[in-house]
VOGU-3710 file (C-alpha; in Angstrom, 3 decimals, decimal comma):
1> xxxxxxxxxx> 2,427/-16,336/-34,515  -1,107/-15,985/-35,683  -3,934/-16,290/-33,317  -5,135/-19,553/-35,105  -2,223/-21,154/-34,147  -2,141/-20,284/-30,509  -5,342/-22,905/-29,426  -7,046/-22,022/-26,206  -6,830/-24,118/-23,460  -9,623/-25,249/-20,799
11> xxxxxxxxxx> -7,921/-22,307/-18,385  -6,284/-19,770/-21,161  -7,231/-17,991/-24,855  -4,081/-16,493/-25,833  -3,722/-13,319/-27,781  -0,760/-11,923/-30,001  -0,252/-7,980/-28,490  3,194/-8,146/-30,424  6,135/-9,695/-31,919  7,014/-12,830/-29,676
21> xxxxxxxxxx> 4,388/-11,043/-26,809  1,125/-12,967/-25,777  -1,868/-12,175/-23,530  -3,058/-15,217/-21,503  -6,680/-13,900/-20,985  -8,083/-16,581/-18,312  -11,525/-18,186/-19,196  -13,948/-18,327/-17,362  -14,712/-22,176/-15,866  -10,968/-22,454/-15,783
31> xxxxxxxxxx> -8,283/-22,645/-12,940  -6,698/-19,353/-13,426  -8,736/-15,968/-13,218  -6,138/-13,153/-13,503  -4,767/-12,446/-17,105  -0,966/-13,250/-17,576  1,401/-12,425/-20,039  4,902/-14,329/-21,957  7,055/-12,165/-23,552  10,130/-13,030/-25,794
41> xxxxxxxxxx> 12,988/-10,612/-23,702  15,634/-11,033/-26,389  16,919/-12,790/-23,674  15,343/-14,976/-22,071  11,220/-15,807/-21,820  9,521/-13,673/-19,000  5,883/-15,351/-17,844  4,497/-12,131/-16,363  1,758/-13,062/-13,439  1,626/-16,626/-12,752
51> xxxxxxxxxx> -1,905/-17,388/-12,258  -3,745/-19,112/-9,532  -2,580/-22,617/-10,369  -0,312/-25,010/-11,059  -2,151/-26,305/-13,489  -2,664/-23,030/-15,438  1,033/-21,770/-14,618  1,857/-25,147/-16,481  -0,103/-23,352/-19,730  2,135/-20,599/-19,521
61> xxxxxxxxxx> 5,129/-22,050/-19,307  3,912/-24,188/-22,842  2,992/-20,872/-24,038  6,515/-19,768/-23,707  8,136/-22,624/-25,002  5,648/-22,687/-28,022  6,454/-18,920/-28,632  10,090/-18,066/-27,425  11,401/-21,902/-28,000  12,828/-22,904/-24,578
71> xxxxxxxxxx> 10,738/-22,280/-21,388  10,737/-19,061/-19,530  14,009/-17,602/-17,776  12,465/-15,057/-15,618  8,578/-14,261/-13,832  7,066/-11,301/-12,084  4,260/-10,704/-10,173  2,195/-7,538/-10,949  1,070/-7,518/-6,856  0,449/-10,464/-4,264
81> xxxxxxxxxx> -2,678/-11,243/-4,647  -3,213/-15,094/-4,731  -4,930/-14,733/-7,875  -1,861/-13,750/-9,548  1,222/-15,682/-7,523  0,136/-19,035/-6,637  1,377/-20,111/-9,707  4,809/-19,078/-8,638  5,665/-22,232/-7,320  5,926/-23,838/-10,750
91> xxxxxxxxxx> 8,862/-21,233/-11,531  10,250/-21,748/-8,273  13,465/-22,794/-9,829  13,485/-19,575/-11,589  14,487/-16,051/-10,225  10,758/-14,349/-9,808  10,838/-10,386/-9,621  8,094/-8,076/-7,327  7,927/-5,104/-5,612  9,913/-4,875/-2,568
101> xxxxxxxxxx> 6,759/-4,798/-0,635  4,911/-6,980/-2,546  7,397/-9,692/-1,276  7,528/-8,211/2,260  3,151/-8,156/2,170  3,536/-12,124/1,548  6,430/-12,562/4,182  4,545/-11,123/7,044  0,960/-12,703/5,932  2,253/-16,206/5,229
111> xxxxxxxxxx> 1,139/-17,809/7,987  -2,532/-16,492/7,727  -2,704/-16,567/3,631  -1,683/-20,439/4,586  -4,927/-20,904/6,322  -7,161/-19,594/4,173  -5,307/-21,750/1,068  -5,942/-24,907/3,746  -8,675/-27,204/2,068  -11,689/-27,233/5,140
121> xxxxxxxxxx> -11,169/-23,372/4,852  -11,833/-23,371/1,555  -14,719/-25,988/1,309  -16,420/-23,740/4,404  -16,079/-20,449/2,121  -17,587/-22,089/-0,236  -20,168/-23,490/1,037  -21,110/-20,033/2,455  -20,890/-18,244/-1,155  -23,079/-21,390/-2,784
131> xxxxxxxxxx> -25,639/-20,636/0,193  -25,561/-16,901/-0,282  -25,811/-17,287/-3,801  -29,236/-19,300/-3,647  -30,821/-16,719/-1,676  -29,187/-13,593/-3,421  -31,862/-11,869/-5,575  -30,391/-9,053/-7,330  -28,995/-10,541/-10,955  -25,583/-8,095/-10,130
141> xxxxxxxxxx> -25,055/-9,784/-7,150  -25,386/-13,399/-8,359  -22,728/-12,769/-11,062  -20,322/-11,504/-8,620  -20,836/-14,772/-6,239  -20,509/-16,908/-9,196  -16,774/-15,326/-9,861  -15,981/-16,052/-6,432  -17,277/-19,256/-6,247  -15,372/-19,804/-9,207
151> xxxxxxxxxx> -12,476/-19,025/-7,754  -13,345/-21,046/-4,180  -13,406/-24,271/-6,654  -10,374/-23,568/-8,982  -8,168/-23,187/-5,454  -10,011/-25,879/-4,242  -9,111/-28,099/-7,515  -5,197/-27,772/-6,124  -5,093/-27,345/-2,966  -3,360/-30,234/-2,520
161> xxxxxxxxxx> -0,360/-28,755/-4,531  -0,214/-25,037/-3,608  2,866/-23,899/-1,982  2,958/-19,771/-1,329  6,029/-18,796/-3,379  6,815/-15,565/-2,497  8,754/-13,531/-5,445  12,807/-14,198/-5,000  14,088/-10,940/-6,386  12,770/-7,344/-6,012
171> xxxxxxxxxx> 12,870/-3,479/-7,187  11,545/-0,489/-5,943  10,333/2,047/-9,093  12,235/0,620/-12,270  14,076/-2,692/-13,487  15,529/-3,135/-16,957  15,068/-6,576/-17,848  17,851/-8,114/-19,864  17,774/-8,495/-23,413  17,227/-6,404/-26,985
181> xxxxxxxxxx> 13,620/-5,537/-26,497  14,292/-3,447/-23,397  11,643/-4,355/-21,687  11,095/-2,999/-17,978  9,021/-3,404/-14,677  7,911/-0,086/-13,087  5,759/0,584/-10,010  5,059/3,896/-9,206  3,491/3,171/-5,850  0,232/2,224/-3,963
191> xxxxxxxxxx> -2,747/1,737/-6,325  -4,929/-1,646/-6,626  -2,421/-2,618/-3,753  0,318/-1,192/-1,469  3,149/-1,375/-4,547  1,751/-2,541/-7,885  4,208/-3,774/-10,729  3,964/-3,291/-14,057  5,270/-4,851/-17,561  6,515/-1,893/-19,877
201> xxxxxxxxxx> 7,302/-2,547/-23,592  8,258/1,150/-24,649  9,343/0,807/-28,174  5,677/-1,209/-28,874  3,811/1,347/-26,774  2,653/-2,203/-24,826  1,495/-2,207/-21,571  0,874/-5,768/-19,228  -0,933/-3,247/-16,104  -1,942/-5,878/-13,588
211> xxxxxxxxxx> -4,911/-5,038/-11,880  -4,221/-1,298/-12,007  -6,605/-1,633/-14,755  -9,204/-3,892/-15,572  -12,060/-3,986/-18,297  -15,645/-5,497/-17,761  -14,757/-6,310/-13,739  -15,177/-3,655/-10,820  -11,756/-3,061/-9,114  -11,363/-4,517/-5,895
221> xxxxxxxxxx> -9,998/-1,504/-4,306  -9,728/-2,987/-0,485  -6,047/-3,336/-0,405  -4,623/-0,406/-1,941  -4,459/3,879/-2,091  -7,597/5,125/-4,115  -6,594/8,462/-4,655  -2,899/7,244/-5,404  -4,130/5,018/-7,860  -5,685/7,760/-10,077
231> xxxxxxxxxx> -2,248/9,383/-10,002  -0,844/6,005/-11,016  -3,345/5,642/-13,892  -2,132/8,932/-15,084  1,862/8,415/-15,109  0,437/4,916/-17,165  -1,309/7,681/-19,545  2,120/9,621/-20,142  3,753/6,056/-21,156  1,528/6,547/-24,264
241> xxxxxxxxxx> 0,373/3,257/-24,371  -1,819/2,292/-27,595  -2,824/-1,343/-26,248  -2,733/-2,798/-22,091  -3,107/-5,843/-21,276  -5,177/-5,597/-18,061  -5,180/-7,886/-15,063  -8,882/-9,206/-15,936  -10,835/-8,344/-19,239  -9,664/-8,566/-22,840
251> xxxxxxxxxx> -6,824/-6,741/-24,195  -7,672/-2,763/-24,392  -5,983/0,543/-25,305  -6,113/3,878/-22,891  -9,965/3,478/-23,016  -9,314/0,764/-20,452  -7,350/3,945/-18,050  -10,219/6,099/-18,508  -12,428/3,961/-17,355  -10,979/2,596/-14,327
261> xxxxxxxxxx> -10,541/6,425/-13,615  -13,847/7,033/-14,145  -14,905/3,824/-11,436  -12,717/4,997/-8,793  -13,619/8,864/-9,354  -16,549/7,896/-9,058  -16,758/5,221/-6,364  -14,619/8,400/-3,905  -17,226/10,731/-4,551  -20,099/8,708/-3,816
271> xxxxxxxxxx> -18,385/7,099/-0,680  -18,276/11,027/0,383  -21,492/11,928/-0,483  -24,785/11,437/1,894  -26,174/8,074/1,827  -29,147/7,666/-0,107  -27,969/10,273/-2,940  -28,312/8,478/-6,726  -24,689/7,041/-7,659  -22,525/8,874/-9,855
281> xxxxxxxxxx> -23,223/8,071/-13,683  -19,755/6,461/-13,865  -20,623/3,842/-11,306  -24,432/3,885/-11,836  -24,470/0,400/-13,665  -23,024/-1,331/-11,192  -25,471/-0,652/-8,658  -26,884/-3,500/-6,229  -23,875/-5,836/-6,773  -21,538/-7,452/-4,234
291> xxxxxxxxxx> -18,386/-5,322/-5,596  -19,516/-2,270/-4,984  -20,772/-2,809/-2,085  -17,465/-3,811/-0,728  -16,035/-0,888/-2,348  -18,268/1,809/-1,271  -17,813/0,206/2,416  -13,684/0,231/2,364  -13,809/4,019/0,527  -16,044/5,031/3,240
301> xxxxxxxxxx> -13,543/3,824/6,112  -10,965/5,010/3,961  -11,701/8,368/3,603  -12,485/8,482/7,506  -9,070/7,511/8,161  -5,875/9,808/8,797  -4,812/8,246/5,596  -7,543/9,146/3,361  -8,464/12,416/4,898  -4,796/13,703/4,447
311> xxx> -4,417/13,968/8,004  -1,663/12,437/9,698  -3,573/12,674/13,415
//
């Protein structure tokens, strides 16, 4: 399937990474902001992240009807962000694979993720990012409350309609998914999150990385294990990977793992550094925005704590 005949939609452009494999890249304006993925198992259809909608999840399960003829068998969440699982509930009928703790992390926050999906939480957030971004002056900092806003009014859009699906099946390290193309999901541990998942196509060299990588958007790095995540990039570097389909960005090739290395290198050794010292040349053009501000703040507690300092005291 040719890229002319896979037509955007208002929250999706889709892109051909192989034979019977798509990229849902999200668009910005639309009701989905993570990337997703539908892949032709052999077996079966796997949607791979579900979005942040109904609405857009509804895309992807077109897309896989449109590519794999019959809608999808199987999802999986790359981590539990809402971002990438509130689509879930559209597959609900279907089994939907995470990490072990990905599913426990949405389990035990449930009842406050609820609240913060209710709709006068979300008008109240964003009300506060409009107000903060009419008074923000830095350009950097503007474009960062503009993604979030977008997201406050894509949630906002179906709020009415979001139920928290928590994935139904889960694996530790390594699932073979069913079907010729012997396709897998592998997590080798804390990175953007506390157990990230990926999508491994090893005979293509094809990579779906979640937010373990990401191309033209900082890494939120508030929820994870910086350090571990530079030795996850690396065992993604020894899968040989010659194009990755990141969780936000356009499709990319190991460029994309060198330079998410480079950000969180670089964001560690400035959070250890004295403040007021120039910022390291990796991060130095994302100075002044909201990201890595947040970033430098949560590497700078993180570091302090037993857990960053190596210390278990």
């Amino acid at each position: 399937m040719t890229p002319e005949e896979l037509e955007a939609t208002p929250h999706y452009s889709f892109v051909p990474v192989g034979e019977r494999a798509i990229a849902a890249i999200a668009r910005f304006g639309g009701r989905s902001i993570c990337n997703s993925g539908v892949v032709d198992l052999g077996e079966g259809a796997l949607v791979f992240d579900t979005g942040m909608t109904p609405g857009s999840a509804l895309d992807l399960e077109t897309l896989a009807v449109r590519v794999c003829g019959a809608p999808p068998t199987l999802a999986a969440n790359s981590h539990w962000h809402m971002d990438h699982v509130l689509g879930n509930q559209t597959f609900g009928k279907l089994p939907i694979w995470g990490t072990r703790r990905t599913r426990e992390i949405l389990l035990e926050r449930r009842e406050e993720l609820s609240v913060e999906l209710t709709k006068e939480k979300l008008e109240a957030d964003l009300h506060d990012l409009e107000r903060r971004r009419a008074s923000a002056v830095s350009s950097g900092v503007q474009r960062d409350l503009e993604f979030w806003i977008q997201i406050q009014r894509a949630v906002l859009s179906a709020v009415d309609e979001l139920r928290l699906t928590p994935p139904t099946h889960t694996f530790d390290t390594h699932l073979a998914l069913p079907g010729a193309r012997k396709a897998v999901l592998r997590s080798f541990g804390a990175g953007h999150t506390e157990a990230d998942a990926l999508l491994v196509l090893p005979e293509e060299k094809l990579v779906f990385a979640g937010d373990l990588v990401l191309v033209g958007m900082q890494p939120s790095m508030g929820s994870g294990d910086p350090r571990h995540w530079l030795t996850v990039l690396d065992e993604i570097e020894r899968l040989g990977p010659e194009r990755i389909v990141p969780g936000h960005g356009p499709v990319t090739d190991a460029k994309g793992i060198s330079e998410t290395r480079a950000y969180l290198t670089g964001v560690l050794e400035a959070a250890e550094a004295p403040e007021g010292r120039p910022l390291p040349s990796s991060i130095a053009r994302w100075e002044g925005t909201l990201s890595l501000d947040e970033n430098l703040k949560f590497a700078r507690r993180w570091l302090s704590s037993p857990e960053g300092s190596g210390t278990t005291a």
